[in-house]
C-alpha positions in Angstrom: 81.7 76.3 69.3 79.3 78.5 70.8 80.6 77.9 74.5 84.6 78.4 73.5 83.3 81.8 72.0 81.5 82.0 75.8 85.2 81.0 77.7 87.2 83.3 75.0 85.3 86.3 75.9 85.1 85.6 79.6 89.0 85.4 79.4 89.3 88.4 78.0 87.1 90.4 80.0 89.2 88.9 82.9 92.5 89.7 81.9 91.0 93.3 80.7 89.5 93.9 84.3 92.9 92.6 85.7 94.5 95.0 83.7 92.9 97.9 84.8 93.2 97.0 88.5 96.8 96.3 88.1 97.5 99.6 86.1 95.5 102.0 88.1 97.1 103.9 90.8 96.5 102.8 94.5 95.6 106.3 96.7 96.7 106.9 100.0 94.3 108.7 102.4 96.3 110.0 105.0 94.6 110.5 108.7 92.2 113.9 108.7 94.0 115.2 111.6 97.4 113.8 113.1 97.9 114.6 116.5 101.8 116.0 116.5 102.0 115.4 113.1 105.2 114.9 111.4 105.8 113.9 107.3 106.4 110.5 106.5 107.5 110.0 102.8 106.9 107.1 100.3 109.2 106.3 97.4 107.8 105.3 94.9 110.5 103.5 92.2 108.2 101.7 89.5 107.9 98.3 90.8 109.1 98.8 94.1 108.1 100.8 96.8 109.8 101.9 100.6 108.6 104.4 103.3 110.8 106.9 104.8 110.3 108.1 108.6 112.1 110.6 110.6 114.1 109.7 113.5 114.6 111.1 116.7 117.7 113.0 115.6 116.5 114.7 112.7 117.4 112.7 110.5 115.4 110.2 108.3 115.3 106.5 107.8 114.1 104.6 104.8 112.6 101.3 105.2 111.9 98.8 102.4 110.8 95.1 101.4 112.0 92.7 99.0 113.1 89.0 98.1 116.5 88.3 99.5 118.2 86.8 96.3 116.8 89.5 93.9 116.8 92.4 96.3 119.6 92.2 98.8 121.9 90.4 96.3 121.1 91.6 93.0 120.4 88.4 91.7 118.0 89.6 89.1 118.2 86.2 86.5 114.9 85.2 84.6 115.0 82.3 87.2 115.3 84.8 90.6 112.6 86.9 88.7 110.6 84.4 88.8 111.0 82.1 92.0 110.3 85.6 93.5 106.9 86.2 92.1 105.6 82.5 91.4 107.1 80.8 94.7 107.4 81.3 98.5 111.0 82.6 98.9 113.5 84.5 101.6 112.4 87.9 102.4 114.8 91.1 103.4 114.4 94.4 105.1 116.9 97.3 103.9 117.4 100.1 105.9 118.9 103.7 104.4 119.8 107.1 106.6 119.5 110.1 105.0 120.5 113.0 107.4 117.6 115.3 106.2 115.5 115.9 103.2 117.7 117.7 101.0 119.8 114.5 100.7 116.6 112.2 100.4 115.3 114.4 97.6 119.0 114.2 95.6 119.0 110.5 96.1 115.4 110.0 95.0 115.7 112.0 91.8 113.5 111.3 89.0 111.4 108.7 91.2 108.0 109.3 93.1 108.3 111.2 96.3 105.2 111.6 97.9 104.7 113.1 101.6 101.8 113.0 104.1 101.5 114.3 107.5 101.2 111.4 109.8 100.6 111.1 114.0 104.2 111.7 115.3 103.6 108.6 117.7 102.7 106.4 115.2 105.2 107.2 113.2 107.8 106.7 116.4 106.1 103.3 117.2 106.6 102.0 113.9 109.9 102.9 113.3 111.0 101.6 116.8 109.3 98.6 115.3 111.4 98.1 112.3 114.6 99.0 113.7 113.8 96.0 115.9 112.8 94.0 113.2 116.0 94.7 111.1 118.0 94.1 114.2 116.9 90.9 114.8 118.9 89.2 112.2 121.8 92.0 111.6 124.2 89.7 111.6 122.6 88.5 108.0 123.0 92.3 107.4 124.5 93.1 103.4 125.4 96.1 102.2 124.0 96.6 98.3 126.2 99.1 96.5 123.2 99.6 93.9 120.2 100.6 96.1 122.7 102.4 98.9 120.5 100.0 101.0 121.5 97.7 104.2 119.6 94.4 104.2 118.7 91.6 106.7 116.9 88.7 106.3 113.4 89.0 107.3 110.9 86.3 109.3 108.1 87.0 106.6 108.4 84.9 103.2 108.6 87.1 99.9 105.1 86.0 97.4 103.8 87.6 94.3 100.7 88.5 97.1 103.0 89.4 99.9 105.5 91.9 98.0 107.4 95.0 98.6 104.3 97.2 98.2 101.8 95.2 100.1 104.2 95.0 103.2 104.3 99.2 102.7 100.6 99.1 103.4 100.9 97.4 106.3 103.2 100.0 107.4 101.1 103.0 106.0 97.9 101.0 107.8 100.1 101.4 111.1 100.4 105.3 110.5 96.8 105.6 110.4 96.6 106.2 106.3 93.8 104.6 104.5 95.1 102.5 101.1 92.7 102.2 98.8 92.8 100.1 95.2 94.9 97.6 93.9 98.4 96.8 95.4 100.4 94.8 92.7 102.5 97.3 91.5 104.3 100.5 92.6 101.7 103.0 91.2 100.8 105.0 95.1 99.3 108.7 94.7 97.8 110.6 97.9 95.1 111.5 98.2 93.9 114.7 101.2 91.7 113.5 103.4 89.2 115.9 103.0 88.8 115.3 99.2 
């Protein structure tokens, strides 16, 4: 009796420390001084997250990561919900141009947009990087009329630990921003680096 009272509170505690990590934000510590620094923004949509980085024509392009089935084709079923977070499945880029802010800001509208001054050839590098990436396999390319997004399939599996927010801190990591906390959810604030 006395050790199932031991296992029942360790449970708890566990799932109450889980909670908490899951629940509280993960901060973004952009670099202290960016040489040629230019804004990158994330969006920040609840469970999902995508980074947006300006082009070389003033425009801006958003980038994000999902599962293929649930993401590019809107097969959101109990069963897609859940191969996608319990099983290895088929991962996708999407790709959205916005031709300047104004138009990102009206198609983000009551979402998260947060912006933070990044190294304007870091931020060149990596977007060269995924417009490869996405090219690679454009001829998988899908148009979703929901998210305004194109989407490829992508080389990288889609996990419960490999998920559309841990592949944006991959990509924040490449900008030179610090991510600290726990990346489950969509739940980013940043942080100056000064603080």
């Amino acid at each position: 009796m006395r050790l199932r009272r031991i296992a029942i509170l360790f449970l708890v505690g566990f799932a109450s420390v889980s909670l908490i990590g899951v629940l509280s934000p993960t901060v973004i510590v952009p670099p202290s001084a960016p040489a040629a620094p230019v804004t990158a923004y994330v969006v920040d949509q609840g469970f999902h997250a995508g980074l947006v980085l300006p082009d070389r024509n003033g425009g801006l392009i958003q980038y994000a990561y999902g599962d293929w089935n649930y993401f590019a084709l809107n097969q959101q079923g109990l069963s897609d919900g859940l191969a996608a977070l319990l099983i290895p499945t088929q991962g996708t880029l999407g790709r959205r141009k916005f031709s300047n802010v104004a138009e990102l800001e009206q198609w983000v509208g009551d979402e998260t947009l947060l912006s933070l001054a990044v190294t304007g050839t870091k931020a060149v590098k990596l977007l060269d990087s995924l417009n490869a990436r996405f090219n690679r396999h454009i001829d998988t390319h899908v148009e979703n009329q929901v998210t305004g997004l194109t989407l490829v399939q992508d080389d990288l599996d889609y996990t419960l630990f490999h998920n559309s927010n841990h592949e944006l801190v991959v990509w924040l990591e490449e900008l030179d921003c610090r991510v600290e906390g726990f990346v489950l959810l969509s739940n980013f604030q940043v942080k100056s680096p000064k603080d």
